[in-house]
C-alpha positions, 0 to 999 in steps of 0.5 A, spaced: 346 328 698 354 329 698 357 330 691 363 329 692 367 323 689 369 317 693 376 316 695 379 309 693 382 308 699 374 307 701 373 302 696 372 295 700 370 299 706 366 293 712 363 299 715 359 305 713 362 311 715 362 319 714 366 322 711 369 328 711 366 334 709 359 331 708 353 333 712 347 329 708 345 322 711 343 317 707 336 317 704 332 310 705 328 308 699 322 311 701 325 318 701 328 317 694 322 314 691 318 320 695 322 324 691 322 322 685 315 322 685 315 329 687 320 332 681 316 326 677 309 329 678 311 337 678 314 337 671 309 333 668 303 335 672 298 335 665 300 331 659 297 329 652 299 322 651 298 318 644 298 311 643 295 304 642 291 301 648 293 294 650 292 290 657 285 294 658 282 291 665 277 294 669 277 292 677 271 291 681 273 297 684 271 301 678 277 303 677 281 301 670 288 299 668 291 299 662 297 300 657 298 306 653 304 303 646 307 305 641 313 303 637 318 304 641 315 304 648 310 303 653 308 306 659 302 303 664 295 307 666 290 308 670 283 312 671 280 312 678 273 309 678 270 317 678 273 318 671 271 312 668 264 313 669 265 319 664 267 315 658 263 316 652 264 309 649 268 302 652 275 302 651 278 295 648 285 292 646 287 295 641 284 301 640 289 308 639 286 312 644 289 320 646 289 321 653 289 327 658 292 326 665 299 326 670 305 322 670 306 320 678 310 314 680 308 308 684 314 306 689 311 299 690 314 297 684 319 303 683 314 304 676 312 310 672 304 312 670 299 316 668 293 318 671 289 318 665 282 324 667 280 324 660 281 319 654 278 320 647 279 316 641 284 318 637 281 320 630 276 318 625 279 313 623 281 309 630 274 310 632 271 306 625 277 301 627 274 301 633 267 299 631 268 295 625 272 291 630 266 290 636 261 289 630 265 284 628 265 281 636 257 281 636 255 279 629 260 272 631 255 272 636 249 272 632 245 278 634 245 281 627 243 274 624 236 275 619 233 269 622 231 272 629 229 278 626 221 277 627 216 280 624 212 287 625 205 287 627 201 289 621 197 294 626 200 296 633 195 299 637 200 302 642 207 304 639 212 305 644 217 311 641 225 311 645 228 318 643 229 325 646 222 328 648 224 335 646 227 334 638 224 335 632 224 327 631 218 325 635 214 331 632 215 328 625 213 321 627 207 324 632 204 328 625 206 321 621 202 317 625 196 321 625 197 322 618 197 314 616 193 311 622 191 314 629 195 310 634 196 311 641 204 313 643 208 311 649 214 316 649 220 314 654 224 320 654 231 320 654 239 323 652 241 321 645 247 324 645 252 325 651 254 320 656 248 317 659 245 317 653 248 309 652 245 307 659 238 311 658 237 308 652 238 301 654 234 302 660 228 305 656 228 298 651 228 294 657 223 297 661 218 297 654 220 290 655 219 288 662 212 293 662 205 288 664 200 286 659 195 287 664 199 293 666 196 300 668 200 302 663 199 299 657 204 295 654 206 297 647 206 292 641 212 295 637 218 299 640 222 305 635 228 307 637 230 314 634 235 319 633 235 325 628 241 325 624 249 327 626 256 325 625 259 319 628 260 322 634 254 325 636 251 318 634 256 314 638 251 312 643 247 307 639 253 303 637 255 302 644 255 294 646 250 296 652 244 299 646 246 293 641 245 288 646 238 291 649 235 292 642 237 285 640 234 282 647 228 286 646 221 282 647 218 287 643 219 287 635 224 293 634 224 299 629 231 302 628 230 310 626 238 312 627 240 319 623 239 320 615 239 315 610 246 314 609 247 314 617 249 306 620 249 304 627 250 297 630 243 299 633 240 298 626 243 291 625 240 288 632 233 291 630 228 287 627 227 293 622 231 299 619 228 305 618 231 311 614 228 316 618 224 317 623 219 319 619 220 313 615 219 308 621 212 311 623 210 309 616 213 302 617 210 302 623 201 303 621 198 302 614 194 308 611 187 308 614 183 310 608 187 306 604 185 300 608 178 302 608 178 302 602 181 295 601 176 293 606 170 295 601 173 292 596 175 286 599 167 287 602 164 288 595 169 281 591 165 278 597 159 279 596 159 278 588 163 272 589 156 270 594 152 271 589 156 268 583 156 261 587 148 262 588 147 264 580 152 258 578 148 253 583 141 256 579 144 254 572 146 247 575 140 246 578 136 247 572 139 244 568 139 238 572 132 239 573 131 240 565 134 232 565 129 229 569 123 226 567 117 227 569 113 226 574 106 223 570 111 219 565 114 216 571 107 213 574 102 215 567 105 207 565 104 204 572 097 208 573 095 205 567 096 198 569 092 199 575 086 201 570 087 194 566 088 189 572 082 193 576 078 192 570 080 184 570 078 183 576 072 186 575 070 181 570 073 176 574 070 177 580 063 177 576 064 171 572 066 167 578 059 170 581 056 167 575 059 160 575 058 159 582 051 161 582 049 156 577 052 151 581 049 153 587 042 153 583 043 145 580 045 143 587 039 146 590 034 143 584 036 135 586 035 138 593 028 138 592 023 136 598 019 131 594 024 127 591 027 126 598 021 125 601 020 119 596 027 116 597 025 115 604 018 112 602 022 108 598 027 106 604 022 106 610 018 100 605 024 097 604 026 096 611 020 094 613 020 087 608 027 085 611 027 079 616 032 078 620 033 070 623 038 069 628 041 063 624 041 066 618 046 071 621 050 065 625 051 062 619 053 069 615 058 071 622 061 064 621 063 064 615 065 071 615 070 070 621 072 064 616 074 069 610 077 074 616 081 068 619 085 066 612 085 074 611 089 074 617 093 068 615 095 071 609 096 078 611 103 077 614 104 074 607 102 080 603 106 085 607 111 090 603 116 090 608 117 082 610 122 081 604 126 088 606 129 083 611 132 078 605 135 084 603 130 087 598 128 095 597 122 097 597 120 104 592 116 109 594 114 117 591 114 122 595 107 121 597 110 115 600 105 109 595 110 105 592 113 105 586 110 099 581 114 102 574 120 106 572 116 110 569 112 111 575 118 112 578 122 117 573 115 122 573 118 123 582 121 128 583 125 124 589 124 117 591 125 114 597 128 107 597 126 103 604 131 098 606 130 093 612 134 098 617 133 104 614 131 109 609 135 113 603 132 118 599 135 119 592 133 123 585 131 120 579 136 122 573 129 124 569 128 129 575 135 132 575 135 133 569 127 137 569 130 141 575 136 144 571 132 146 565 126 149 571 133 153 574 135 154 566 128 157 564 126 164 568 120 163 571 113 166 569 108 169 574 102 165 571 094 169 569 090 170 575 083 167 571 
């Protein structure tokens, strides 16, 4: 590359043309950006960079673009797929972030950048920024809401435990647990720290979830998630969006146990309940085993007394309404002893009926007598032996017997009831059907039946309306038997 300054006789030259003492040829772009890259790339082999993230994408490489900003500046990044896999929590807009990487150019669009291997959160105070601002994306979403919290089952009979196999932690909720009430336990050993803690831990939620109830390995009916205490950093992996989301998705009513009792994470929020402690979460998990045989006792014993106060109670009402009944004897004694009174009456009837009757037969049986019969026949036979009948005599007697017969049938026609009916007479009759002479003959009927010529009309008598309401009036008396 020449330094020696142009001629001004060369200004608004057509051609390019060599000049004299200059041995460089012209470098192409390439060249010169392969250059820059060069120098770029050996004076700031290794940098540490502060700065707000702005433009964060991942690509469906893995690998992941982003912008690093301040005040006055801005330079872009990248972190190939291999260290992206490495970080320890999900980068976001706005997050102050220190990273650790080279600067190297990109000759495609004649940019600068920075090849970011390592990248952090820029302090305490970045990172609760950090998860006040994810906490506030994932409570807009409704995972925190208290209406889908379930309720835990009052006694477990398998619990699944989602911590560190190794840790004083599932030592505490093991003893616990056989302390307060013996329950089968399902550990699902995984990180709680580091890295692949965020993967694991989602995987071992989802996996109790996905677990057959007809399984070989049982499936649990409550799930405590676990992890002993530590600062922000070492807990980190349960704020994470991957754990927070498996916790709230869990199909299994979940039991948070992060840390001490002043440790929060955004895992405590999407569980269905939040222990303090560990320790805490298996007394949350199963009641006390002699305190509930003691409640079983006793409600056992509240039952029995209850029984036997309902019986007593029904005793009392018994007897007291038995006391309130009459007695058998003063209900049929007064019955009983009119039995007596009308078997005695009939006695006494029948025995008088038997005597009258018997007086009857014996006068009948007195005109019976065979002499008295024997002598009115004599009497009859004499009778009828001193009689002579003449023929003229009968003639004479037959004559003028079909003479009366004759003028009886002459007048017969005469004297019949129902000849005037045609001349527009009625005729009366009782209800024996003779004929009514006198109207009080008439007003003694109870109906009368006056007979016209083309038909009859039966009718009331006033004087029988009249004895008919006074006999519906007066209730009826059972008349005496004798």
């Amino acid at each position: 590359m020449s330094s020696f300054p142009m001629d001004d006789d060369d200004e608004g030259a057509l051609l390019a043309a060599s000049r004299p003492g200059d041995n460089a040829e012209p470098l192409s772009v390439s060249e010169l950006s392969a250059r820059l890259k060069r120098t770029v790339e050996d004076r700031f082999g290794f940098v540490r960079l502060r700065g707000e993230l702005s433009g964060v994408k991942r690509a469906a490489s893995g690998h992941f673009y982003c912008s690093l900003k301040d005040e006055g500046a801005r330079i872009d990044g990248v972190m190939w797929r291999g260290s992206a896999a490495r970080l320890a929590f999900v980068p976001e807009d706005g997050v102050e972030v220190v990273v650790s990487g080279k600067l190297t150019t990109y000759p495609g669009r004649s940019t600068y950048q920075i090849v970011i291997e390592r990248m952090e959160i820029a302090g305490e105070g970045a990172l609760l920024a950090l998860l006040a601002k994810l906490k506030a994306r994932l409570e807009r979403e409704g995972l925190f809401d208290s209406a889908r919290k379930r309720s835990l089952p009052f006694l477990p009979r398998v619990i699944g435990v989602v911590t560190s196999p190794t840790g004083a932690v599932i030592r505490d909720i093991l003893h616990r647990l056989s302390d307060r009430f013996p329950t089968r336990v399902l550990v699902w050993p995984v990180l709680v720290q580091g890295q692949d803690a965020v993967s694991q831990v989602a995987a071992a939620v989802r996996g109790f979830s996905g677990l057959s109830e007809h399984g070989a390995v049982p499936r649990p009916d409550l799930v405590i998630v676990a992890r002993g205490g530590g600062s922000i950093e070492d807990l980190w992996a349960f704020n994470e969006e991957a754990v927070v989301r498996a916790i709230a998705a869990s199909t299994i009513p979940v039991i948070s146990a992060i840390g001490h009792e002043t440790d929060t994470t955004l895992a405590d929020f999407a569980a269905d309940l939040r222990a303090p402690t560990p320790t805490a979460a298996a007394e949350l998990a199963v009641p006390v085993h002699a305190e509930l045989t003691n409640l079983i006792g006793e409600l056992t014993l509240r039952y029995r007394r209850g029984q036997q106060r309902t019986l007593s109670l029904a005793r009392e009402r018994l007897a007291a309404r038995v006391e309130r009944l009459p007695r058998p004897q003063a209900l049929w004694a007064q019955r009983a002893q009119r039995l007596d009174d009308l078997a005695e009456r009939l006695r006494r009837g029948l025995a008088h009926r038997t005597e009258v009757a018997r007086g009857r037969l014996a006068r009948d049986a007195g005109a019976l007598r065979p002499a008295l019969v024997a002598n009115r026949l004599a009497v009859a036979r004499e009778a009828l032996g001193r009689s002579r009948l003449a023929p003229a005599l009968l003639e004479g007697r037959l004559r003028l017997a079909g003479d009366r017969l004759a003028s009886l049938g002459r007048m017969l026609p005469q004297l019949d009831p129902d000849l005037p009916l045609a001349r527009g007479f009625a005729r009366v009759l009782g209800a024996n059907g003779q004929t009514m002479k006198t109207a009080a003959a008439a007003a003694r009927e109870p109906a009368l039946t006056l007979k016209f010529a083309d038909a009859d009309l039966t009718v009331a008598p006033a004087g029988a309306r009249s004895r008919a309401s006074r006999a519906d009036a007066t209730p009826a008396r059972q008349g005496d038997l004798f």
